[in-house]
C-alpha positions in Angstrom: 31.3 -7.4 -28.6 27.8 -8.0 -30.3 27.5 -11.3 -28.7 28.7 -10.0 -25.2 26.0 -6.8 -25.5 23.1 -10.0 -26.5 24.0 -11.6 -23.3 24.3 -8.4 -21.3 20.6 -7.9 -22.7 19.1 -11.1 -22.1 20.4 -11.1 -18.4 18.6 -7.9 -18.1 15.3 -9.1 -19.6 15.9 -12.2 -17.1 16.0 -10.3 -13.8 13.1 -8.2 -14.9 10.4 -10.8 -16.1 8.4 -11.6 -13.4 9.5 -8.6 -10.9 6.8 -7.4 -9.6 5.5 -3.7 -10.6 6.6 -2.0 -6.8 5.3 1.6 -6.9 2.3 3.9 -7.0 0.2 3.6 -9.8 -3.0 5.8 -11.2 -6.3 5.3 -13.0 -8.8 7.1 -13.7 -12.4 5.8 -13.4 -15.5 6.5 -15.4 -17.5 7.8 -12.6 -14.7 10.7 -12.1 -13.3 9.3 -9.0 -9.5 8.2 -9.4 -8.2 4.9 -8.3 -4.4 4.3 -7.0 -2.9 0.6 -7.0 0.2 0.2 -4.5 2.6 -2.5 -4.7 4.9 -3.0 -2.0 6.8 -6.1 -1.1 4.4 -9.3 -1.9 1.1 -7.5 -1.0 -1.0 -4.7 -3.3 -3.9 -2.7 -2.2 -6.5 -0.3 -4.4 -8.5 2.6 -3.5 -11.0 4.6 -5.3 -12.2 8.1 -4.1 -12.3 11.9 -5.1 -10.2 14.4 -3.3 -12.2 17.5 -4.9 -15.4 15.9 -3.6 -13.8 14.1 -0.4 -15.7 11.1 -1.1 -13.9 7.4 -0.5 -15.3 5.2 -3.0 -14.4 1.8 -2.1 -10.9 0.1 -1.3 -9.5 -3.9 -2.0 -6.4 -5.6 -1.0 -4.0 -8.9 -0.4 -1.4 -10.7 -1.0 0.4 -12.0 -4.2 2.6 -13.7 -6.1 4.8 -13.9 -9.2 5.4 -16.3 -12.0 7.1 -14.7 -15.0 4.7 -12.4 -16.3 1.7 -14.0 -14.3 0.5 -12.4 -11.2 -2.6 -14.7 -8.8 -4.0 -11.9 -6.5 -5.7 -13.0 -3.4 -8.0 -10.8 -2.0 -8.1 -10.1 1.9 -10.2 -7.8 2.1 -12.9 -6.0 -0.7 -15.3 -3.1 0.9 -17.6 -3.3 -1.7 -18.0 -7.2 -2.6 -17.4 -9.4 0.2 -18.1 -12.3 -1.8 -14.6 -11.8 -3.8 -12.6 -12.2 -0.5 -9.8 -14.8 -0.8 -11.4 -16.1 -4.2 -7.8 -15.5 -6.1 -7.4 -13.5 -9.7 -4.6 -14.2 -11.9 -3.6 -11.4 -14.1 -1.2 -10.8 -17.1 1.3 -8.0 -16.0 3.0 -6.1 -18.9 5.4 -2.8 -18.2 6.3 -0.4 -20.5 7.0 3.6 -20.7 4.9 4.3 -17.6 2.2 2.6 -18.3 1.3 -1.2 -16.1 -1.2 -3.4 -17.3 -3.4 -6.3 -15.8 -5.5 -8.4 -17.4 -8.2 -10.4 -16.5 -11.5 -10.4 -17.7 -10.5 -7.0 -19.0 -7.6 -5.2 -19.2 -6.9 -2.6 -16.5 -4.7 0.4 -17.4 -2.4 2.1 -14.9 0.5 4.9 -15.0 3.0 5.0 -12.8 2.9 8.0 -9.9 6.6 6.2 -8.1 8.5 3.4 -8.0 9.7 2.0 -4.9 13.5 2.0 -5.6 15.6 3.7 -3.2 12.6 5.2 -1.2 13.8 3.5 2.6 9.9 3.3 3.8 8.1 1.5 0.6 6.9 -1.7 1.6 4.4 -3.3 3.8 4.0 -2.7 7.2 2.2 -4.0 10.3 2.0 -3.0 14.1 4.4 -5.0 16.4 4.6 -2.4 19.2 2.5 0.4 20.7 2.7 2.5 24.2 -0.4 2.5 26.0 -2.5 5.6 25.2 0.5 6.6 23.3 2.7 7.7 26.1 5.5 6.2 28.2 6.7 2.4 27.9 6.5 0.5 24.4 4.4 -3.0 24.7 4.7 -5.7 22.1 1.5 -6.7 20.4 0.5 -9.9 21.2 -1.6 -10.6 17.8 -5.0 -12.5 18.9 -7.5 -14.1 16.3 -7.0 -12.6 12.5 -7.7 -8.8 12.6 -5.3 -6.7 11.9 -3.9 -3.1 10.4 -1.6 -3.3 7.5 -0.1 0.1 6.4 1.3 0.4 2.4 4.1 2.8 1.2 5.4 3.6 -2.3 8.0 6.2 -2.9 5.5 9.0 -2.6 1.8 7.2 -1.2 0.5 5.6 1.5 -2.2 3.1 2.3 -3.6 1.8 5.5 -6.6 -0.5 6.3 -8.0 -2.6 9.1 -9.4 -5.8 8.3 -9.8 -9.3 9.4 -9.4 -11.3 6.5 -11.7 -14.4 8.4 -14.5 -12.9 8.4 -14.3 -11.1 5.4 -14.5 -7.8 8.0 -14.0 -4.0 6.8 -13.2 -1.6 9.5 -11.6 1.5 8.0 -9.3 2.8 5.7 -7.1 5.7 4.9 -4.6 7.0 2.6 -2.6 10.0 0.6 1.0 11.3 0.5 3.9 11.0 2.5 6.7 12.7 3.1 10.1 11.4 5.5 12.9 13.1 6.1 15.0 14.6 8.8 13.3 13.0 11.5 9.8 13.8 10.3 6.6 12.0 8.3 4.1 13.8 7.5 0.9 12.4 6.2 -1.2 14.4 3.5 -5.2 13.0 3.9 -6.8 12.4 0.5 -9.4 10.0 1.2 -10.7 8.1 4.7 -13.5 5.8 5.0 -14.8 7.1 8.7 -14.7 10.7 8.2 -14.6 12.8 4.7 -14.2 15.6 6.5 -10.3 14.9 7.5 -9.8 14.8 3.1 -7.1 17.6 3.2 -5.4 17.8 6.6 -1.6 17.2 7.4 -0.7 14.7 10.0 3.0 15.3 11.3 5.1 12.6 13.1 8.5 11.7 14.4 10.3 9.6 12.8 13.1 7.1 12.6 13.8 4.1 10.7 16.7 1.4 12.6 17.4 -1.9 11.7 14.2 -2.2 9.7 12.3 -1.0 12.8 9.7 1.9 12.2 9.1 4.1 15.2 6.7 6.4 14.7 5.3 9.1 17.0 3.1 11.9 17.1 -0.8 13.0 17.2 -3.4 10.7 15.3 -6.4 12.3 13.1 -8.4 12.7 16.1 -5.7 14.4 18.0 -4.7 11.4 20.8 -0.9 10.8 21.2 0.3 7.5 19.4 3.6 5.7 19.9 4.0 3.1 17.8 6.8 0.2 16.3 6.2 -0.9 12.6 7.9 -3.4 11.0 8.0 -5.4 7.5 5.8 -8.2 6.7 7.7 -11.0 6.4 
């Protein structure tokens, strides 16, 4: 029996080393604005911004990849340093009790807001359909050059941003809570890059998830209709 629990434990420990930390995660930063850290399939994002002072602060993200307990970051985007675009970073992940650290040059501290587990929308998300000006028939994008919008989802938070990783262009950014259920997401507005001013509002869409196919409908933050298909990055 004791050796049979031993093995039981070290299969455990085997399928966790080098998972990656999935979920929402929290830090707060010395100028007083917070900063959350998604990780959803094999891409991460971070934002910093206040919601009290509705001020967006700055906002990184890109793809990555696991080796035990070594994770190499590549950036594809960075809004407030350019120059660390697709440069990568490889940090030492440890998890334990809430708490997710990464270290580089310095050790970065986060505690856990969600985990991704059985929440049907975390992952990572991109455009593949859209009706034009949001009504009648959908169209498949047909993706030209290397811009595009990338939308993040933990159990609880979202992220969005558009970027074009080639250029090392920034074009705007948003994010908060989310809610899905019964055929509605609704989008609570803490922080977004092009106007402060939305910090607050409620976005509500319809919604329905099929055969990994995200169709989402509904009003945008300036009020035009939007009819849109998103599915995983693969």
């Amino acid at each position: 029996m004791k050796n049979l629990l031993l093995l039981i434990l070290c299969i455990a420990s085997a399928v966790a080393y080098g998972q990656p930390p999935k979920g929402a995660w929290k830090s707060q930063e010395p100028t007083g604005s917070t900063s959350m850290l998604i990780v959803a399939d094999n891409y991460l994002s971070i934002a910093s911004f206040s919601v009290g002072n509705k001020y967006f602060e700055r906002a990184e993200g890109g793809a990555f990849t696991m080796d035990g307990d070594k994770m190499t970051y590549t950036p594809e985007f960075n809004s407030a340093d350019t120059a660390k675009i697709g440069i990568p970073i490889v940090f030492t992940i440890t998890k334990k009790d809430g708490i997710l650290t990464m270290k580089y040059e310095e050790a970065m501290v986060w505690m856990k807001v969600d985990e991704a587990a059985n929440a049907p929308m975390a992952g990572a998300w991109h455009i593949t359909e859209r009706a034009n000006g949001g009504e009648g028939e959908l169209v498949k994008i047909h993706q030209q050059g290397t811009r595009k919008t990338l939308k993040l989802l933990s159990g609880t938070r979202f992220h969005w941003f558009a970027i074009d990783p080639a250029v090392k262009g920034f074009y705007a950014t948003g994010g908060g809570t989310y809610t899905a259920a019964n055929g509605k997401y609704t989008e609570k507005i803490e922080f977004f890059s092009k106007d402060n001013n939305r910090v607050g509002t409620s976005l509500n869409f319809g919604w329905k998830l099929e055969n990994g196919r995200w169709d989402h409908s509904g009003k945008s933050s300036d009020g035009k209709p939007i009819h849109e298909i998103w599915e995983k990055i693969q």
